[in-house]
N, C-alpha and C positions, 0 to 999 in steps of 0.2 A: 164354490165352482173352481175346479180344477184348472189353470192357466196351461193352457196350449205351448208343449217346449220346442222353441226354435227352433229349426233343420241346423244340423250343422253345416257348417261351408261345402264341408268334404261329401256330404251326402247328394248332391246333384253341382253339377257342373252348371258356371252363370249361362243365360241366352245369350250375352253378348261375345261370352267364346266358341258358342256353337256356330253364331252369325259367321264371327270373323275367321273359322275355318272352313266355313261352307266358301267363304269371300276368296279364301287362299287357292282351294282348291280349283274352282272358276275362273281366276283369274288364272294358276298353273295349265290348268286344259288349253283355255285361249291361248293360251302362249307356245305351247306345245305342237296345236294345231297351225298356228302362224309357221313355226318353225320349220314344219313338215313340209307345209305348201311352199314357202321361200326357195327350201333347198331342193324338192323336190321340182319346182318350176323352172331353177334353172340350172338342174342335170339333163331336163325335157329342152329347155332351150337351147342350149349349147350342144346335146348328144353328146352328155361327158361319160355315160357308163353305159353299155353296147355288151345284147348277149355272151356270156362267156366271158366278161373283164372280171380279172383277179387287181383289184384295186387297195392298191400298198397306201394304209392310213397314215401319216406320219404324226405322231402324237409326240410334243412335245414335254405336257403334263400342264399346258395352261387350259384355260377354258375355253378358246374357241378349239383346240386340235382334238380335247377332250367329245366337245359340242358335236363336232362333227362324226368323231367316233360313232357316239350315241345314238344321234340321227339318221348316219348311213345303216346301221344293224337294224331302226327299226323301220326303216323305209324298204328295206332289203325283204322282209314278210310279206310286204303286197306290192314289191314292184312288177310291171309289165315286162320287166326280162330279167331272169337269174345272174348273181352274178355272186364274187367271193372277196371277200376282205378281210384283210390281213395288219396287222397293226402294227407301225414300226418304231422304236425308239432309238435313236442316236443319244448315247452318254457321253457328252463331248470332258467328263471326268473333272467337270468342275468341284474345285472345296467345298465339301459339307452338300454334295446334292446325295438325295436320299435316296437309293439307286435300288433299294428295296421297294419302295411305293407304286410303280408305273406298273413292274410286273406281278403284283397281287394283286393288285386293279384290274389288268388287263385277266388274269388267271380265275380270277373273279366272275366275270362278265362273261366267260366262255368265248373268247374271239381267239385266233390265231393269233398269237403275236412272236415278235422276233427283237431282239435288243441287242441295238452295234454297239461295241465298247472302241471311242478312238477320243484318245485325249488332244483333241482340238485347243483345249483351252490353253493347254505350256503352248501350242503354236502361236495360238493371238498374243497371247501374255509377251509371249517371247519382239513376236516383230511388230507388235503396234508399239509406238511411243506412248506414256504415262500420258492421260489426258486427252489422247485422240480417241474418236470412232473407232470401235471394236467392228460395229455388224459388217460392215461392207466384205474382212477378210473371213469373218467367222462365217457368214452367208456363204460365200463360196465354196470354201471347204467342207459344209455341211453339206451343199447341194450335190457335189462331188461325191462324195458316200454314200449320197441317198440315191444316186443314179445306180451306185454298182452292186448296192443291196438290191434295186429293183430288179435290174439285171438276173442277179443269183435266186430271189425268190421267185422269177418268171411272173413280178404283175406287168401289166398291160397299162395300168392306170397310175399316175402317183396322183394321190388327195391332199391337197395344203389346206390348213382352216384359217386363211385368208377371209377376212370379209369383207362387208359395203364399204365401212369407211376407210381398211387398210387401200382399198382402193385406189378411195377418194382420195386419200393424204401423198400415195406414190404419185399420182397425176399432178398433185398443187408443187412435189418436190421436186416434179423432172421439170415442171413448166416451171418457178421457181429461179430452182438449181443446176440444171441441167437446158435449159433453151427449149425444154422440147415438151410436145403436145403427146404424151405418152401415158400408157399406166399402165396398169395390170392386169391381163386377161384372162378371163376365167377358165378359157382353153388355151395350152400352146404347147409348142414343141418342144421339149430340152433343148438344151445348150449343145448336147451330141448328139440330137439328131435322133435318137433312138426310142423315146418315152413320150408320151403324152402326159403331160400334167394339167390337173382341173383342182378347181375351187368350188365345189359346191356350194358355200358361204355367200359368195359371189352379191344377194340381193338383202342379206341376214344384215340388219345395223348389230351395232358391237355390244349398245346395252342388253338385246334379249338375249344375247348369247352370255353376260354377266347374268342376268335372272335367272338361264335358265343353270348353269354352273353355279348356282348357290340351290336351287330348289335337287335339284339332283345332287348332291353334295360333292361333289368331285373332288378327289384329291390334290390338290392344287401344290404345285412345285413354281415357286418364284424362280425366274433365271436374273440369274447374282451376276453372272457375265455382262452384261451391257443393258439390264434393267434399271441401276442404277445410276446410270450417265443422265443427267437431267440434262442436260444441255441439247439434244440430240434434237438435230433438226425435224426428225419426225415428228417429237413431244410438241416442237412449236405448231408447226402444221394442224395438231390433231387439237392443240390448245384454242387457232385462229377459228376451226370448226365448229367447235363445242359450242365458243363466242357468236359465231354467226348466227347456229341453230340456235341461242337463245334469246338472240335479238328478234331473229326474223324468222320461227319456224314455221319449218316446209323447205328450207332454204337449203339442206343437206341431203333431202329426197329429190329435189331439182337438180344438182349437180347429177347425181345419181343416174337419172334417167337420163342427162346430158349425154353421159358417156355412151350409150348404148341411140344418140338421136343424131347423130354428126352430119354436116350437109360442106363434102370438102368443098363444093365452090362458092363459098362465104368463109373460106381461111385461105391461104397464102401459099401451101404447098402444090408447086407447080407439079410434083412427081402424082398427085392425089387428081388435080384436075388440068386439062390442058390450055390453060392461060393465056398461054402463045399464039395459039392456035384459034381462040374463040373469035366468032363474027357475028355480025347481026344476022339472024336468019329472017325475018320482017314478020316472026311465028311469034304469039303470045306465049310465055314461058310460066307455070304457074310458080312454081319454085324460082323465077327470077330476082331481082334487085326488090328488097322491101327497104333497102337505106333511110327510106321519107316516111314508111309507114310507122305510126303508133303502136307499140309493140307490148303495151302495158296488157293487152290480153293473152298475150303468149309465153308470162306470166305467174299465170294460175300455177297453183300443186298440181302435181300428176294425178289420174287418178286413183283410188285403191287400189291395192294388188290384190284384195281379196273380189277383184270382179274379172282379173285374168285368168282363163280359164287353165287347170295344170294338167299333165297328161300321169304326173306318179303320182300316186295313190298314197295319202296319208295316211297313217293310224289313227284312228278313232281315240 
């Protein structure tokens, strides 16, 4: 009797690779889908892109400017109103940045794009001292170009790929470092008065925008300029976070929905409510003093975003 020759290896592929890429794929679509409804829910909420906005992307070359790119093009196919975008790079002329990658990426994908050549970096090099904080002068001067390229290009819109947690960490740095009950809005006005800027990222945590920048492979450009300053009080901030959400998670989605739940007359800003002026009206107040009430129920996680309903239209 003739013995039966073994399949080779190469002749069929194992089950348990077939599983674990069916696993990849489901788990990439969920993520995709999340991504979609996030940024699309809070372009709807805020009313950051308005028929006719030519919306200047500013792409960095990291993953959340990359992310957003991404996102905005494929949201742009079923959104509820037309609109144009255009992609922007500032080469602030740093050593060894690859100045060929952004534009064959971008050349790539088929999107409009535009690239500022202004060597920022002899400036910070030049006036920050050895060992200090680069961002604060680098930010500015970027923001400053980015205004007068939107200008020349005529968008209506500038896109930052700011997200949840960059947030969360400017709010902990200005209360913090700064005295003050501040953050970052996902709408606001320029600094001249002339541009409207948004963050569509706005409700996006930072890890699915890392998943989703590894699953789409993005070209990814480290900034050498002030990535490397470990000391950087942002790093602590974002380190104190990390720490909380893994002591006590849910506890980085509550800050979250904090900022968007404020009740000024239970803080201290007389300009926000009028303090001075308050008296008894002998009228039950339901939002009055809870000082004495048990507050462990108000507490809880928020709950799902995926039970808010969005008004832009994901991709399937």
């Amino acid at each position: 009797m003739t013995a039966a020759v073994p399949a080779l290896a190469s002749d069929a592929r194992p089950a348990s690779a077939s599983r674990d890429e069916a696993r990849a794929r489901f788990e990439a679509n969920k993520l995709s889908k999340r991504l979609h409804r996030l940024v699309g829910q809070a372009i709807g909420d805020f009313n950051m892109i308005e028929p006719g906005d030519k919306v200047m992307v500013c792409v960095s070359g990291g993953k959340d400017s990359y992310a957003l790119l991404d996102i905005l093009l494929n949201l742009r196919r079923r959104a509820p109103v037309a609109f144009d975008v255009v992609a922007v790079n500032l080469d602030q002329k740093q050593p060894g940045f690859p100045e060929h990658v952004l534009p064959q990426y971008l050349a790539s994908i088929g999107v409009d794009f535009h690239i500022e050549n202004q060597d920022t970096y002899s400036i910070v090099k030049r006036l920050v001292p050895e060992g200090k904080t680069m961002c604060s002068l680098c930010s500015r001067l970027r923001r400053g170009i980015l205004y007068r390229v939107a200008s020349e290009l005529g968008a209506t819109k500038i896109a930052l790929g700011h997200h949840r947690d960059d947030m969360l960490q400017t709010f902990f740095l200005n209360m913090f470092f700064g005295a003050k009950l501040k953050g970052m809005p996902p709408k606001l006005v320029s600094d001249d008065g002339r541009h409207v800027v948004i963050r569509p990222l706005a409700y996006v945590p930072e890890h699915d925008l890392a998943a989703w920048a590894e699953h789409r492979g993005f070209p990814i450009i480290p900034c050498t300029l002030c990535g490397s300053q470990e000391n950087l009080q942002r790093k602590q901030i974002a380190g104190m976070l990390r720490e909380w959400q893994r002591q006590y998670p849910g506890r980085v989605e509550n800050m979250a929905s904090a900022l968007a739940n404020v009740v000024p007359s239970h803080l201290q800003d007389r300009n926000l409510y009028p303090f001075r002026d308050l008296q008894a009206t002998g009228q039950p107040d339901p939002a009055g003093d809870k000082a004495f009430d048990d507050d462990e129920d108000s507490c809880a996680p928020p709950a799902d975003a995926a039970a808010v309903p969005v008004r832009w239209a994901a991709p399937e």
